[in-house]
C-alpha positions in Angstrom: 101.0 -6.8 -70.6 104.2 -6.0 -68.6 105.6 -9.4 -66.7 103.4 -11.8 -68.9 104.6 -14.9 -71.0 104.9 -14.6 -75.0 102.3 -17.5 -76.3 104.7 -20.3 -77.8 104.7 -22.3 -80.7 106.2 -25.8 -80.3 108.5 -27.0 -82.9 110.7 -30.2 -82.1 112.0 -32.6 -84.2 108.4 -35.1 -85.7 105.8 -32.9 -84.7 102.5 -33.3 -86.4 100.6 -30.2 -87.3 96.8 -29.2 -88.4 97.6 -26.1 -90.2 95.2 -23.6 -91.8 96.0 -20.6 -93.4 93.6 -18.0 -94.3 93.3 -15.4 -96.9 93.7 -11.7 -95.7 90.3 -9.9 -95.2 88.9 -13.5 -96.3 89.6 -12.7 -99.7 89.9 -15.8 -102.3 93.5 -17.1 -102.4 92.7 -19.3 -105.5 91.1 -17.6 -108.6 91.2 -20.5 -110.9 92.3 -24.4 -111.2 95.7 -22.9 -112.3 96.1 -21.3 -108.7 95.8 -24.2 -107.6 98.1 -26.4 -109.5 100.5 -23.8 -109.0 100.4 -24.1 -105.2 100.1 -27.9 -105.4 103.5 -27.9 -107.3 105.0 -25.5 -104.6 104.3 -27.7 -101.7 105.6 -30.5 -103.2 108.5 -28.9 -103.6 108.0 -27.8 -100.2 107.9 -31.4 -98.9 111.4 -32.2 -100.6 112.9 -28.9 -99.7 112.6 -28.5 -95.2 111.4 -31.9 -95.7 108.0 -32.2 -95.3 106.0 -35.8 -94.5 102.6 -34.5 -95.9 99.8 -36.9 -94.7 96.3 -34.6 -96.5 95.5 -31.4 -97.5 92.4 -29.2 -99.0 92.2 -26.2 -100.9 89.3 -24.3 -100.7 88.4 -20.9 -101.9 89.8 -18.8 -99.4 91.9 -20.7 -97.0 93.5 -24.0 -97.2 94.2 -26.7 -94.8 97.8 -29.1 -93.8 98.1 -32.0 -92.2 101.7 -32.7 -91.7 104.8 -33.7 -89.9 108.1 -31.9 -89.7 110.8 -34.6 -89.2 113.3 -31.4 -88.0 111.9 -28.3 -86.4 111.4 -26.2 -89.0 107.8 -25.5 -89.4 108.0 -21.8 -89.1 110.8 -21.7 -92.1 108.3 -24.1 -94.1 105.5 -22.2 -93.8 107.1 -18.6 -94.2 108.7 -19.9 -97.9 105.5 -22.0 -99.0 103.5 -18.5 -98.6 106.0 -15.9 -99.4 106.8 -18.0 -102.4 102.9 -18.6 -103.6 102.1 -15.0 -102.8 104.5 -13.4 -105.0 103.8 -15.7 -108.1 100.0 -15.1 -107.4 100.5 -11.5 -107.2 102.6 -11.3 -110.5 100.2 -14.0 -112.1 97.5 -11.5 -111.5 98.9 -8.2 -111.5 98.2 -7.5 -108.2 100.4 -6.1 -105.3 99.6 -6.4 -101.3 99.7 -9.0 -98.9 97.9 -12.3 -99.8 97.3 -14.2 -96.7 96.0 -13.2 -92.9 98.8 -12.7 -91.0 100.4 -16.2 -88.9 99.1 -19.3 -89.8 97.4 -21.4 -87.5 98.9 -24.7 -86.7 97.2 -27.4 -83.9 100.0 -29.6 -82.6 98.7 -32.9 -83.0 99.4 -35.2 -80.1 98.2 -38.2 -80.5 98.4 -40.2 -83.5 94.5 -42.1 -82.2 93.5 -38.5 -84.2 94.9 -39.0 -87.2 92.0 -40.5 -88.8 89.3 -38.3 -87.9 91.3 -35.1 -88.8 92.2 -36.6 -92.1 88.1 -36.8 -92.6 87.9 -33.0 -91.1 90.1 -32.1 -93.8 88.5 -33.9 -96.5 84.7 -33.1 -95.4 85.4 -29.1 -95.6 83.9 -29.0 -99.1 81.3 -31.0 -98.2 80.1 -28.9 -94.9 80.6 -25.7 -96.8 77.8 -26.7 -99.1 79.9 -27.0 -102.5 80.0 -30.3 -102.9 77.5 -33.4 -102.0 80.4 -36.1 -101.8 84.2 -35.4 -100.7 85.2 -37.3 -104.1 83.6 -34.7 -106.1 86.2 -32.4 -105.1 89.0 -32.4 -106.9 91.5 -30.4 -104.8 91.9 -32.3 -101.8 93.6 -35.7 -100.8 90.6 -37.5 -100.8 90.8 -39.2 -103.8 94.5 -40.1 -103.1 92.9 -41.9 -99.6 90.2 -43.7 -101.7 92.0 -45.0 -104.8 95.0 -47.6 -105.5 97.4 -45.2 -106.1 98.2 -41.7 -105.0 98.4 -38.6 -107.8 101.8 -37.1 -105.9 104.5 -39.0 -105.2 105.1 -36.5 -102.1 101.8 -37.4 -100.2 101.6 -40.1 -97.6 98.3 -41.2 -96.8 99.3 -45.0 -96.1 100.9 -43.7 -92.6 97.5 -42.3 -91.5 95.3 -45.5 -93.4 98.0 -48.2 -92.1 96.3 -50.1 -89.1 92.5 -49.6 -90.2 91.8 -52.5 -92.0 93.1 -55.6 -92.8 95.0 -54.6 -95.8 95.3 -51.6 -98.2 92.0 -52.0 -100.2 90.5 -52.7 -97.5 91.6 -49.8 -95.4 90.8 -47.6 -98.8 87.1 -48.8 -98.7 86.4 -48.3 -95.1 87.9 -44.4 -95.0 85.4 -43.4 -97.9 82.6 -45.3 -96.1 83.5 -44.0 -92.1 84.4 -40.4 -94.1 80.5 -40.0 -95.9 79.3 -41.3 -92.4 80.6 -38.4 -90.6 79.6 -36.4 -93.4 76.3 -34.7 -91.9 77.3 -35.7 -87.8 78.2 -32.8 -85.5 80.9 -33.7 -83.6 82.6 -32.1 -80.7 85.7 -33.4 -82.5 85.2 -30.6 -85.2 84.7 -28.0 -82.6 87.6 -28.9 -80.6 89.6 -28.9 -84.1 88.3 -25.4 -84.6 89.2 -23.9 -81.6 92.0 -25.7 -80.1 96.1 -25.2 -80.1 96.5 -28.9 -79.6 95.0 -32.0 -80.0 95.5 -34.5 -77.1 94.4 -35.6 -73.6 95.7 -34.0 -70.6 98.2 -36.4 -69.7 99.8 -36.6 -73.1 99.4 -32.5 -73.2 101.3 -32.5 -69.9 104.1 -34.3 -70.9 105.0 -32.5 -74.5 104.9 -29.4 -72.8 107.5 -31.0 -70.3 109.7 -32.4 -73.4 109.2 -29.8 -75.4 108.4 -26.4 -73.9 111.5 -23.6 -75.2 114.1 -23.1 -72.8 113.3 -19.7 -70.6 109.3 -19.4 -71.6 106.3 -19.8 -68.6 104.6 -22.7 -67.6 101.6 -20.9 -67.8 100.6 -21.5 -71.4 97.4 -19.9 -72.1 96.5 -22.1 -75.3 97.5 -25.2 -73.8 95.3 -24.9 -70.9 92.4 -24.3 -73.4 93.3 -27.5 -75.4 93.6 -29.8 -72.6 90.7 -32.3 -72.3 89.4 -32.2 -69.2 89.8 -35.5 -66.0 87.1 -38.3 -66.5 85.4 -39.1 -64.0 83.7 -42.2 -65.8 80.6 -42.8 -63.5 79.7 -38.8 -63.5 79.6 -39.0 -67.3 77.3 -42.4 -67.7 74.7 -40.9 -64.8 74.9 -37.6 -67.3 74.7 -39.9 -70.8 71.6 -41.4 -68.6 69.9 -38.5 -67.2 70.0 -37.1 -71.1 68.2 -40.0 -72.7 66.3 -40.1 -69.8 66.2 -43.7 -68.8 68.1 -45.5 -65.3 71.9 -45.2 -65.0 71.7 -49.2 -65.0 69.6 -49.7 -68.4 72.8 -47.9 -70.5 74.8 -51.5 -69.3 71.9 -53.5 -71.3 73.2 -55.2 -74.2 69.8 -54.9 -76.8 70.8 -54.6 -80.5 70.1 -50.4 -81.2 70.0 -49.6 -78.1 71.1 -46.2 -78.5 72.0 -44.7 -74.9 74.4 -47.5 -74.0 75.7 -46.7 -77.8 75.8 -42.9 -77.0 77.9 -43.5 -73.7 80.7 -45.2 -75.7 80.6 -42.1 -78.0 80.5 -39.4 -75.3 83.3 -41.6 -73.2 85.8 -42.0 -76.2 84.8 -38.7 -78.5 84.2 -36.3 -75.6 86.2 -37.6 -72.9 89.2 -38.9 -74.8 88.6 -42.3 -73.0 90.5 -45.6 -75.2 88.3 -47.9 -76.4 89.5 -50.2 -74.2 88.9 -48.5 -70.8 85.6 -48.1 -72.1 85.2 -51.5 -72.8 86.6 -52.9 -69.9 83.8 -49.9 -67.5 80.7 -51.4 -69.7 81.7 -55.1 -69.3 81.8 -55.6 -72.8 85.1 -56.8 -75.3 86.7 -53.7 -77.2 85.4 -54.6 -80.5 81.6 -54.0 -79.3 82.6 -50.7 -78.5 84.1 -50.4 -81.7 81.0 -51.7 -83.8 78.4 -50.1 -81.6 80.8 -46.4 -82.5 80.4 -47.3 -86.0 76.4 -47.7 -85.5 75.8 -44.6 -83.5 77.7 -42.5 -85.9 75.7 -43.5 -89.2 72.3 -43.2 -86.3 74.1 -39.7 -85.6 74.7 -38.4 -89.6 70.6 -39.3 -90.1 69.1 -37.8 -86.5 69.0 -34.2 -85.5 67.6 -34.9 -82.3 70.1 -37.3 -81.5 73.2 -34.7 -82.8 71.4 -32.2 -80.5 71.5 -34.4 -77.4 75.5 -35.3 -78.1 76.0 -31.4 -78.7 74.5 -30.6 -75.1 77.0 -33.8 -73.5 79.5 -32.0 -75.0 79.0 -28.6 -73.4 79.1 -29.3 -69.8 
């Protein structure tokens, strides 16, 4: 339309990226373990060529996914040779001609680094979800197995900068990413939905001010995906009567501290999942320390893998 904006990508010197990349039509992109090889050699050669920090990836049948940072701004030349170059040897490998992939990749600007872990685990868990695998360490063709064990099978992966900080050293850290990873297994999560769908990952406020550092010189403030993205303003005491009025007990019995006692467990969820809330401004609203809302997180979500009815009453917090 006459007068509007061109949608933007942002690329800026140590952005992190979510990128998938589909096949065109939906057709398979990898025919065999040899594809696959193939491409893994090609993006490690991609990694030392733009450079590339690569924190996890998965291959699947028809699409495959990135998680990345670009320490110059160079995604879009990255991207264009990792494809171009994989679609032609495919092509001559099979004696095929035409275009491989679906038009533009899509890349989600990662904002925050307090995502990192999860969308490591989204990667990872794409086998599983798609029903071709029971356990995420089955599969061979993603990082998980380079998260999980000692010692990592390509020397251009880095999965110690997303593990570094979650436990108190390396094996450590290891053990607990398999076990957080298998509980999130079977949850629905508005995390995944919001990875689906959004252009960026982020609260408002940190939204607000990469568009302001990094928007291109001459292009709208109006930014159609970024509006989309943004998380909406908290209003903490709205979302507790609403965490309330859905397990249907008194606003006041969420603040009682019983062992299992699942709605004040679902209000730490819905504040720091759904409303991008930190743990510690949660913490500091339910009277508790921060490490209570840590553990009782790590308790809802194995309740959450194993109830239906309880992944149902998140999903309908999440919607409104």
């Amino acid at each position: 339309m006459p007068g509007m904006a061109r949608p933007w990508r942002l690329q800026f010197p140590d952005a992190v990226y979510h990128i998938i990349s589909r096949g065109n039509n939906r057709q398979a992109i990898f025919h065999d373990d040899a594809d696959r090889e193939m491409f893994l050699v090609l993006l490690g050669q991609a990694a030392a060529r733009f450079p590339l920090h690569l924190f996890a990836f998965c291959l699947m049948s028809n699409h495959y996914h990135l998680f990345l940072r670009t320490p110059e701004p160079n995604l879009a030349s990255a991207m264009h040779w990792l494809n171009a170059t994989y679609s032609m040897r495919f092509n001559r490998r099979h004696h095929r001609l035409g275009h491989l992939f679906q038009g533009r990749y899509r890349a989600v600007v990662v904002v925050e680094e307090s995502h990192w872990w999860h969308l490591s685990m989204y990667l990872h868990l794409n086998p599983v979800r798609a029903g071709m695998v029971p356990d995420p360490g089955v599969h061979f063709w993603s990082s998980f197995r380079d998260f999980t064990r000692r010692k990592s099978r390509f020397e251009w992966l880095k999965p110690e900068e997303v593990l570094t900080g979650y436990g108190r050293g390396e094996a450590d850290q290891r053990r607990r990413y398999r076990r957080e990873c298998l509980e999130l297994a079977g949850a629905a999560s508005d995390f995944w939905e919001e990875l689906r769908s959004s252009f960026f990952l982020g609260t408002r406020a940190a939204l607000t001010e990469m568009a302001r550092r990094h928007r291109p010189k001459g292009q709208s403030q109006e930014v159609p995906a970024f509006r989309r993205a943004g998380r909406r303003e908290v209003d903490p005491e709205l979302e507790l009567t609403r965490v309330a009025q859905a397990f249907q007990v008194a606003k006041a019995e969420i603040f009682q501290r019983r062992w299992n006692h699942w709605p004040r467990m679902a209000a730490y969820f819905h504040l720091v999942e759904h409303c991008g809330m930190k743990v510690s401004a949660v913490a500091k609203r339910m009277g508790v320390g921060a490490p209570a809302v840590t553990l009782g997180l790590k308790v809802f979500r194995k309740k959450l893998a194993k109830s239906k009815n309880l992944r149902d009453t998140i999903a309908d917090l999440a919607k409104n």
